[in-house]
Backbone as ProteinMPNN parsed JSONL, in Angstrom:
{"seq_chain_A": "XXXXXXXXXXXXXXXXXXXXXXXXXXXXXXXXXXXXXXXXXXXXXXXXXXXXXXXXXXXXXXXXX", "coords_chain_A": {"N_chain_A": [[-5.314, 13.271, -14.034], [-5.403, 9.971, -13.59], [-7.337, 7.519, -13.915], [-9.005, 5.07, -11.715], [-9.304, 2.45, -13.166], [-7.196, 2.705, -14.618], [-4.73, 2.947, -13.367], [-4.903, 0.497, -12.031], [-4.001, -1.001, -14.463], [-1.442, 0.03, -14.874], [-0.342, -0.765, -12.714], [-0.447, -3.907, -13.327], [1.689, -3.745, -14.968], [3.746, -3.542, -14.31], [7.309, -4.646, -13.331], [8.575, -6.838, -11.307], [10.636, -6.249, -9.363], [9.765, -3.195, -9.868], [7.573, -2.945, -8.82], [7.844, -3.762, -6.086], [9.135, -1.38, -5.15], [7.287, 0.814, -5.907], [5.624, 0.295, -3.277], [7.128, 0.674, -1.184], [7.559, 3.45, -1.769], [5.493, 4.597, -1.655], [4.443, 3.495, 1.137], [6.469, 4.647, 2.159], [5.836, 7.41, 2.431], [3.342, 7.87, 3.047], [4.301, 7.182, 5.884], [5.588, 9.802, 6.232], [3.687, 11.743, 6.089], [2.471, 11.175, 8.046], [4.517, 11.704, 10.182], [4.9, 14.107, 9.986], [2.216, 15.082, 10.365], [0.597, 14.072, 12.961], [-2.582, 13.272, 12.955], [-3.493, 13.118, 10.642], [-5.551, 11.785, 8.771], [-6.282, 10.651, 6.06], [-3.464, 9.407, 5.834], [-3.856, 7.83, 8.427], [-5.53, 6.163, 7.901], [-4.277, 5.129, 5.48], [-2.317, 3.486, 7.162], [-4.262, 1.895, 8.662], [-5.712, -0.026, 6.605], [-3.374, -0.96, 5.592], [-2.132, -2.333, 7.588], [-4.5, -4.138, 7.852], [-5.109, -5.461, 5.456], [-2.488, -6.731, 5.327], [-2.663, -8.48, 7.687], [-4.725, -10.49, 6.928], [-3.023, -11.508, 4.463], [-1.049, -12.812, 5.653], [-2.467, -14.811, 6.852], [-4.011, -15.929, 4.896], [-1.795, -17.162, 3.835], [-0.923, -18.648, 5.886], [-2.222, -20.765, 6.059], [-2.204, -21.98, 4.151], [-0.417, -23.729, 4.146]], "CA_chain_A": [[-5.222, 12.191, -13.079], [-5.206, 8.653, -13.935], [-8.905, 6.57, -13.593], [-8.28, 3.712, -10.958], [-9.275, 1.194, -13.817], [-6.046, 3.381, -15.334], [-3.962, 2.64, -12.282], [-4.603, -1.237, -12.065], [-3.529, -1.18, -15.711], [-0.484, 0.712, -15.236], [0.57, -1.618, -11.825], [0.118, -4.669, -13.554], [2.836, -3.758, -16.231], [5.267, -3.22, -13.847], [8.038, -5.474, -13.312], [8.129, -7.266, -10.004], [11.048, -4.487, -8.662], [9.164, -1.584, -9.618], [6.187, -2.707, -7.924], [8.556, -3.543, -4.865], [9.605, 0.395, -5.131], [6.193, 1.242, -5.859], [5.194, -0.064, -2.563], [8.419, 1.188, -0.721], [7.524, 4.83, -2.107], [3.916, 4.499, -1.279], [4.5, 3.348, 2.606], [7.599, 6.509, 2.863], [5.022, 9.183, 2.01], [2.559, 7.751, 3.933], [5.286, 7.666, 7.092], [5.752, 11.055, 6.463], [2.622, 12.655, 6.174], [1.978, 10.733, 9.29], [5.302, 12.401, 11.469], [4.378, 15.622, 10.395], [0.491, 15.499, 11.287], [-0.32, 12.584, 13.335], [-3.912, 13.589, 12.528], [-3.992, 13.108, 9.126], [-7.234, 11.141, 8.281], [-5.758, 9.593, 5.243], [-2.35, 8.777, 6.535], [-4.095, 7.15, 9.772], [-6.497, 5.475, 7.257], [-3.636, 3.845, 4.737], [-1.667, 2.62, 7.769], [-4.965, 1.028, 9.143], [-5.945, -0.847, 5.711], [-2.272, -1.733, 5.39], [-2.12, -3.499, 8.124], [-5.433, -5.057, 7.822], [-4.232, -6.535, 4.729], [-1.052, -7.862, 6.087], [-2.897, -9.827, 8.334], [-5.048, -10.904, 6.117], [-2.393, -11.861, 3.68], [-0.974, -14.043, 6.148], [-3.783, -15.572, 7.181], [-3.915, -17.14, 3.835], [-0.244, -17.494, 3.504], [-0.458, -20.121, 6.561], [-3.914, -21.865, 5.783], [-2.296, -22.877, 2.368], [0.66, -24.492, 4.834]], "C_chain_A": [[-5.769, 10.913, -13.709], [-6.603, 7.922, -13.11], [-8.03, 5.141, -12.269], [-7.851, 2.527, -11.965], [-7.567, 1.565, -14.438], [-4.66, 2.737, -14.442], [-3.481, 1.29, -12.337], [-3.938, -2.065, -13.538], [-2.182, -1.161, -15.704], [0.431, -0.426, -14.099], [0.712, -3.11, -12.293], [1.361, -5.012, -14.651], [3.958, -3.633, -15.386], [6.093, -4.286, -13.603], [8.047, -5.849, -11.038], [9.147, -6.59, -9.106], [10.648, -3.325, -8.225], [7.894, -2.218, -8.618], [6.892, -3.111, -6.091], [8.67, -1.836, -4.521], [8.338, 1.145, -5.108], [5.275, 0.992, -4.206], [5.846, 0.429, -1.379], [7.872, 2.728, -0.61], [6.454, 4.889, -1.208], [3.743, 4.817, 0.539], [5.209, 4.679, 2.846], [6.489, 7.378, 2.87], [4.167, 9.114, 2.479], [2.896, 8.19, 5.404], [5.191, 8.801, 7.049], [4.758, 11.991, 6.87], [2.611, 12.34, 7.547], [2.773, 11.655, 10.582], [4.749, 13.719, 11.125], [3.56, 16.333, 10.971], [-0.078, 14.024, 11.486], [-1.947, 12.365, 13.216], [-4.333, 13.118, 11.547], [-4.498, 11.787, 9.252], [-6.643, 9.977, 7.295], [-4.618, 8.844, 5.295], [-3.082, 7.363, 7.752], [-4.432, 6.056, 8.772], [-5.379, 4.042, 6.482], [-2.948, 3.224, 5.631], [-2.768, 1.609, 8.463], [-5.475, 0.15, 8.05], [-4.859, -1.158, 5.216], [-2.191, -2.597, 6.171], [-3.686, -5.047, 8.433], [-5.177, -6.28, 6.6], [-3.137, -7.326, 4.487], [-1.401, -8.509, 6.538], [-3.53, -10.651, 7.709], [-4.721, -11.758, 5.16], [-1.759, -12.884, 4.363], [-1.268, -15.072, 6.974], [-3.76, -16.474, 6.676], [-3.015, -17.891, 3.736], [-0.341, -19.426, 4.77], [-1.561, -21.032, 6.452], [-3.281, -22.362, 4.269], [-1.147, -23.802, 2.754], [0.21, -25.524, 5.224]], "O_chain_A": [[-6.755, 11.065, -14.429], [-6.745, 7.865, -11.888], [-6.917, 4.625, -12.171], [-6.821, 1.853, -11.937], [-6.815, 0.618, -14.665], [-3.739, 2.129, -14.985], [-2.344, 0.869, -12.55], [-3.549, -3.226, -13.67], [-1.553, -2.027, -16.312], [1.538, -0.876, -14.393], [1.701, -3.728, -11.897], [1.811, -6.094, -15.028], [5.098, -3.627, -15.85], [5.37, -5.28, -13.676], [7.664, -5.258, -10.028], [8.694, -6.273, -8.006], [10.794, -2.65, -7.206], [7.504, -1.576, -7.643], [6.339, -2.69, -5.075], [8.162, -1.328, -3.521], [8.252, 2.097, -4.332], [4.219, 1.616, -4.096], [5.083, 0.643, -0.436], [7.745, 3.231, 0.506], [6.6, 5.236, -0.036], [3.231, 5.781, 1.109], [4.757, 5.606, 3.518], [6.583, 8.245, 3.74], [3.645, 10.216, 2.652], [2.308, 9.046, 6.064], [4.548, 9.196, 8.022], [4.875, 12.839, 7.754], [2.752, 13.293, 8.313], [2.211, 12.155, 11.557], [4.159, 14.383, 11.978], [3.599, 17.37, 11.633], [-0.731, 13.226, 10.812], [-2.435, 11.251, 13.408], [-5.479, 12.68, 11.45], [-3.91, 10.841, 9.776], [-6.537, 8.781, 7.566], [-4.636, 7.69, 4.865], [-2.728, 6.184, 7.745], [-3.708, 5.061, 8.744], [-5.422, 2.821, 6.633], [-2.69, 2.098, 5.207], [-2.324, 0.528, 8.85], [-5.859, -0.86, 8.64], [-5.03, -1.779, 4.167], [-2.158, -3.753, 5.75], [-3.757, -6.181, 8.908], [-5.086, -7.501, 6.726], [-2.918, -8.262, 3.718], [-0.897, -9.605, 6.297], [-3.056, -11.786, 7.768], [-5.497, -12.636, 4.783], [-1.808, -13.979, 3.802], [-0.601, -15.908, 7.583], [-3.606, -17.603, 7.143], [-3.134, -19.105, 3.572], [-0.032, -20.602, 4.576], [-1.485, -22.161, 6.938], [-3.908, -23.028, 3.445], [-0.792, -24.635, 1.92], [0.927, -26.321, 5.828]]}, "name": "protein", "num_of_chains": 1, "seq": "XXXXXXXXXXXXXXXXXXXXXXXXXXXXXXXXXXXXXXXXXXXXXXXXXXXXXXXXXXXXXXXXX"}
C-alpha cells in the first residue's frame, strides 16, 4: 500500500482527465458502498467531508468574485 506522501505524489502527476476519473471513480464506490450498507461509517464519513469541501470550495470560488 502506497504512503499518503506516496499518493499526493502519484495525484499530482496525473493529467487533469485522469484526476477528473479519479474523482468520478472515487465518488461511484463510495455511492455504492453507501446503497448497499447505509451504515457504513466510512462511506457516511467521505460523503460528509465531500460535501464539506464543496461548500467550502465555493465559498472561496465567490469571495474571489
Amino acid at each position: 500500500m502506497m504512503t499518503p506522501t506516496d499518493l499526493w505524489e502519484a495525484i499530482g502527476s496525473l493529467t487533469e482527465e485522469d484526476t477528473l476519473q479519479l474523482v468520478t471513480t472515487l465518488v461511484a464506490t463510495y455511492d455504492q458502498r453507501l446503497e448497499r450498507d447505509p451504515s457504513d461509517l466510512a462511506a457516511r464519513d467521505f460523503f460528509k467531508t465531500l460535501n464539506l469541501v464543496l461548500k467550502q470550495t465555493n465559498e472561496c470560488n465567490l469571495n474571489r468574485r
